[in-house]
N, C-alpha and C positions, 0 to 999 in steps of 0.2 A: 355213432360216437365220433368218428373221423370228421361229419359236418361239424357236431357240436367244435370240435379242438379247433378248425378251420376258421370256424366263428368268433371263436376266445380269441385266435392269434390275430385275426383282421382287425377285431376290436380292442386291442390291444396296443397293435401299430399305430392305429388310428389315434390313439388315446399316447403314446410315445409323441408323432404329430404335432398333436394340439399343445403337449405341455411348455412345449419353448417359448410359443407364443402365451401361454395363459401367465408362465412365471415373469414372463416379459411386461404383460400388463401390468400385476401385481407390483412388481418394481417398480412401474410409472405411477401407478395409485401411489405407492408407500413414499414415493420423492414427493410427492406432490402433497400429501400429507405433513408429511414434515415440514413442507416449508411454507404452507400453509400453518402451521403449529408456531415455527420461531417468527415469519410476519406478525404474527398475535403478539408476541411477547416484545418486540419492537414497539419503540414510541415512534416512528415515521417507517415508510416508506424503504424496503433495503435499501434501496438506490440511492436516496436521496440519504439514509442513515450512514453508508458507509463514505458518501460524500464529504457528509458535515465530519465524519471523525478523521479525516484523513486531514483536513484543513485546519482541527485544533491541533492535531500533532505536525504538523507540518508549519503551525504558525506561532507553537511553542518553539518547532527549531530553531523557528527565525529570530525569535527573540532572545535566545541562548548564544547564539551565534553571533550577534550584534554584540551582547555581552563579553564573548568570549575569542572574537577574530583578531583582537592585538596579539592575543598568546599566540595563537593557530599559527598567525603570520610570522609569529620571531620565532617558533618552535621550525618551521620549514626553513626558515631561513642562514639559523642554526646548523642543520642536517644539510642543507645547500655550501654553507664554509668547511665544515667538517668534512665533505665529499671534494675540497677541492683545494688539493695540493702542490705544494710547488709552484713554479713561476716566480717570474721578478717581482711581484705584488704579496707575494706570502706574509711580509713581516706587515702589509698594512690587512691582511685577510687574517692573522691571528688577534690580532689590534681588535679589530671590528669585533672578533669571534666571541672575545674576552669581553668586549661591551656587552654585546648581544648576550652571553650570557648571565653577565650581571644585570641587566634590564629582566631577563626572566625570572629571574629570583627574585624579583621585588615584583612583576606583575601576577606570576603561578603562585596567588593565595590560596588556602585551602578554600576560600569561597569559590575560585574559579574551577579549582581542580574538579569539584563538587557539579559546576555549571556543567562542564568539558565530559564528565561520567555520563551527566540525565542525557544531553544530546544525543553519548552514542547509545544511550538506553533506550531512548524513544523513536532511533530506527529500527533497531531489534522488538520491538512492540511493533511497529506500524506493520512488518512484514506478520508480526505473530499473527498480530489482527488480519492481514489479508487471508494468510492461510487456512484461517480458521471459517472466514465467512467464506471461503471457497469451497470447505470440506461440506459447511452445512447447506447452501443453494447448490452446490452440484448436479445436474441432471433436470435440473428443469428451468425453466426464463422466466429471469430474476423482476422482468415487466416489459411490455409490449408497447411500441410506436409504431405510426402510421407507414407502411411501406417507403411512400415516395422521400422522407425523410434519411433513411437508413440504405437506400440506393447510390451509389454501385456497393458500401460496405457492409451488406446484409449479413453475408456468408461470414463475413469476420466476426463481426460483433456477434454471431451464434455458437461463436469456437468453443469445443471440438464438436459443439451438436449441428455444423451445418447443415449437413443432411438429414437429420428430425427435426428441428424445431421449424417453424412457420416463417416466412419472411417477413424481419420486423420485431421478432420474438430476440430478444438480448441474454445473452448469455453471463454467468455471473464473471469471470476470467476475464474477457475484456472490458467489463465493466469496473473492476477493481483496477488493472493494466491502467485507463483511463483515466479514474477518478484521482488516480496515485501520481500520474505524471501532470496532469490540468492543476491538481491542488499544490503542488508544489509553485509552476507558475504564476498562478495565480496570489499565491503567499507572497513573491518573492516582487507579484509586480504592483499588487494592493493592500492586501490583507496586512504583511509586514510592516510597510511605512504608514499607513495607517496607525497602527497599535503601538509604532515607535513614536510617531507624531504625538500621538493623545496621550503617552505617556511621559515627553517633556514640555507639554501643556499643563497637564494636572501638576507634575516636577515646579516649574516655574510658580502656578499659583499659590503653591503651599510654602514654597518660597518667598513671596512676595508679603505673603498673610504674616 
C-alpha cells in the first residue's frame, strides 16, 4: 500500500511538472488560433491593413487641418494676447486682441466648429484602433522578414516577446508604434499635398466648366 501512495505521489508531481508547460502550449495554440481566425476575416495583410488605415486617418487629418489652421492659429494667438499683460504696448496688445477676436467670430462657423470636433475625433479613433488591434495579435508575430533586414533591431521590433519569438519574427506593438509615426510623415510630406493639389485642380476645372 505504501508503494502504491509512493507511486500516486511521484505521478502526481510529475504530472504538477508538465502542466505549466502543457497550459503554456495551449495558450500558444489558442493566440495563434486566433489570429489565424481575424487574418481571415481581413481583406489584406494585418501589416499592411493597419498601415493603409493609419494613412486614411492620418490623411483625413491633413485635410481638416488645411481646412481649419486659420482658426487654430487666431485661436493660439488669442490665448498668446490674453496671457500677456501689461507693458508700454498693452493699449496696441488689446487693439490687436479686439481684432483677433472679431476676425474669430466671422471665421468659427458652425461648419468649422464641426471640422475642428471630427479632427480631435479622429485622434481618439486612431489610438482606439491601435489598441484594439494590439489586444487582438498580442502574443504572436504579426509577420516575418528576412533576418539580415531586421539587424541590429531584431530584439525591438519583437517587443516585449524578444526573448520567444525567432529573429526577424515582428511583433504587433512596434509595428503599430511605426506604422503610426511613418503614416503621419508621410501624409504630411505626400499624401497631403497630393490630395490638396488634386483637389484645387478638380476646384478650378468645375470652375472653369
Amino acid at each position: 500500500k505504501n508503494e502504491m501512495i509512493q507511486v500516486l505521489v511521484t505521478t502526481l508531481g510529475g504530472i504538477s511538472n508538465i502542466l505549466p508547460f502543457v497550459s503554456l502550449s495551449i495558450s500558444h495554440h489558442h493566440h495563434q488560433y486566433h489570429n489565424q481566425r481575424h487574418q481571415q476575416h481581413l481583406p489584406l495583410p494585418p501589416q499592411l491593413f493597419i498601415s493603409l488605415v493609419f494613412l486614411l486617418i492620418d490623411a483625413l487629418k491633413f485635410v481638416l487641418k488645411e481646412k481649419t489652421g486659420a482658426v487654430w492659429r487666431l485661436q493660439r494667438r488669442i490665448k498668446t494676447l490674453n496671457n500677456t499683460t501689461g507693458g508700454p504696448d498693452d493699449v496696441k496688445r488689446k487693439e490687436e486682441l479686439r481684432k483677433k477676436e472679431k476676425e474669430l467670430l466671422i471665421k468659427r462657423t458652425p461648419m468649422i466648429r464641426t471640422l475642428m470636433s471630427a479632427g480631435h475625433y479622429l485622434s481618439w479613433l486612431k489610438l482606439l484602433i491601435s489598441l484594439v488591434f494590439i489586444k487582438v495579435f498580442f502574443g504572436v508575430p504579426l509577420f516575418e522578414v528576412p533576418r539580415a533586414i531586421v539587424w541590429p533591431l531584431g530584439r525591438f521590433l519583437a517587443f516585449p516577446h524578444g526573448n520567444t519569438f525567432e529573429f526577424g519574427q515582428i511583433a504587433v506593438i512596434p509595428w503599430v508604434c511605426l506604422s503610426s509615426v511613418c503614416s503621419v510623415q508621410l501624409t504630411n510630406v505626400l499624401v497631403g499635398p497630393f490630395i490638396i493639389t488634386s483637389s484645387l485642380v478638380v476646384f478650378r476645372r468645375k470652375k472653369e466648366d
